[in-house]
Legacy VTK file of the C-alpha trace (Angstrom):
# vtk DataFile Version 3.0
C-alpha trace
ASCII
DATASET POLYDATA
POINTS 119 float
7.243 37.530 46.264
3.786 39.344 46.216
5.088 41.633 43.679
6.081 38.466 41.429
2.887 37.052 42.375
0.628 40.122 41.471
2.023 40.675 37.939
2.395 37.284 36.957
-1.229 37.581 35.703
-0.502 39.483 32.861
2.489 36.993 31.176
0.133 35.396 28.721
-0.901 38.477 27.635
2.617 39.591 26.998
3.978 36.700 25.584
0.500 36.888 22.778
1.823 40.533 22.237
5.353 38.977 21.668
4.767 36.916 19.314
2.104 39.101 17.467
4.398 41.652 17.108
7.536 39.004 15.945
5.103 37.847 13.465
4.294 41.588 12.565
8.104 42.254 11.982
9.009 39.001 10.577
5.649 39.236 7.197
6.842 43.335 7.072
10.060 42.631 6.478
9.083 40.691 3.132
5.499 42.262 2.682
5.500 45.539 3.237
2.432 47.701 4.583
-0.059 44.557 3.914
1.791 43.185 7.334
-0.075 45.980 9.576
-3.457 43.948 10.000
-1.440 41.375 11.846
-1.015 44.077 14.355
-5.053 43.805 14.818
-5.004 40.377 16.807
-2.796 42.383 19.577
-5.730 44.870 20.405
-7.678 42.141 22.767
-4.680 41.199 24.744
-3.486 45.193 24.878
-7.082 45.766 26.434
-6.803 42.913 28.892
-3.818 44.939 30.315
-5.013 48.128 30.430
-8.956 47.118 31.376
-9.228 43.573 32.468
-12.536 41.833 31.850
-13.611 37.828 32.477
-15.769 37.371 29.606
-12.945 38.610 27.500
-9.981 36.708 29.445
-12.183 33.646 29.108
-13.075 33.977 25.386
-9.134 34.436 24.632
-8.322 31.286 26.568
-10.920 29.101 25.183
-10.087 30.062 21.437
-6.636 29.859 21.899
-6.826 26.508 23.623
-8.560 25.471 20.694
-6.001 26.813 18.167
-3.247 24.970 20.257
-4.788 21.842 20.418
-5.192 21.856 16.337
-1.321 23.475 16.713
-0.313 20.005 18.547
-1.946 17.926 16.316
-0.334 19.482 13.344
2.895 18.940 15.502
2.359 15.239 16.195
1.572 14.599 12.808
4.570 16.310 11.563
7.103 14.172 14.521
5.432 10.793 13.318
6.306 11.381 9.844
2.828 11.365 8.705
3.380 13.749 6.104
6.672 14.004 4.147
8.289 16.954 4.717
11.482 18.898 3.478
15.019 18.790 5.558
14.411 22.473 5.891
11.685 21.677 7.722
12.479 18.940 9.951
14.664 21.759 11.389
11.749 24.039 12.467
10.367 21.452 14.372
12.104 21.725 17.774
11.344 25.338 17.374
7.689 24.593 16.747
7.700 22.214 19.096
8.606 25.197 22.242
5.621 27.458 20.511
3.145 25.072 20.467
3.276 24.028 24.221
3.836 27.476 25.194
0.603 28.666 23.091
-0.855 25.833 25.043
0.218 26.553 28.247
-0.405 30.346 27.832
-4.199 29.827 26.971
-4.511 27.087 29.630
-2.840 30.031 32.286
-5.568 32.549 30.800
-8.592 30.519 31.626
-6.963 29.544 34.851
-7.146 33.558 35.493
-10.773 34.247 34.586
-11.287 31.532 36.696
-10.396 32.966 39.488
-12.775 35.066 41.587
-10.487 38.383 41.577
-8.964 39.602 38.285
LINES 1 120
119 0 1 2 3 4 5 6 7 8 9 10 11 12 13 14 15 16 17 18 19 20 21 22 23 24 25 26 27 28 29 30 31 32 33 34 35 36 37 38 39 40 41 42 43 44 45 46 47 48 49 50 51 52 53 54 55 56 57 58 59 60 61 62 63 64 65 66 67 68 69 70 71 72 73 74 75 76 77 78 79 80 81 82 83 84 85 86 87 88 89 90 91 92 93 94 95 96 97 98 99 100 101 102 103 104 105 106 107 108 109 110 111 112 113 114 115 116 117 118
């Protein structure tokens, strides 16, 4: 249990390198080399697992709650039907709608961390 309980710091970090590096695969397969800057936004969460720093941990967590929030308002906006969308779509939702809370939940769990007195 203190094994589970000492690495379970870094799953935000892995699950922003997850999906940084879906996203990567996912705009190469159609783009080509122009996907490789993508690969950029995975350098601050990389460092956080080699070299762990507050002011960092904090910063991610705070910007990323703040892209979430805009995330679930986007999403709530889509479920009410406020803007017409395509079939196509309407199908992405319940997939969009497991992203956004984790994104949410996943910041929320970073600031939680640089919270606490020992990283």
């Amino acid at each position: 249990m203190k094994r589970i309980q000492k690495y379970s710091k870094f799953i935000p970090y892995l699950y922003f390198i997850a999906v940084i590096s879906y996203c990567f695969t996912d705009v190469n397969r159609s783009s080509g080399i122009t996907a490789y800057p993508i690969l950029l936004f995975g350098i601050p969460f990389l460092w956080q697992l080699i070299r762990p720093s507050k002011q960092l941990n904090f910063t991610l967590g705070i910007t990323f709650v703040c892209i979430s929030s805009y995330l679930i308002l986007a999403y709530l906006s889509d479920l009410f039907n406020i803007i017409n969308l395509s079939s196509t779509t309407k199908q992405f939702i319940v997939y969009g709608g497991f992203f956004v809370a984790a994104n949410f939940l996943m910041a929320l769990w970073m600031i939680r961390n640089s919270m606490k007195r020992a990283f």
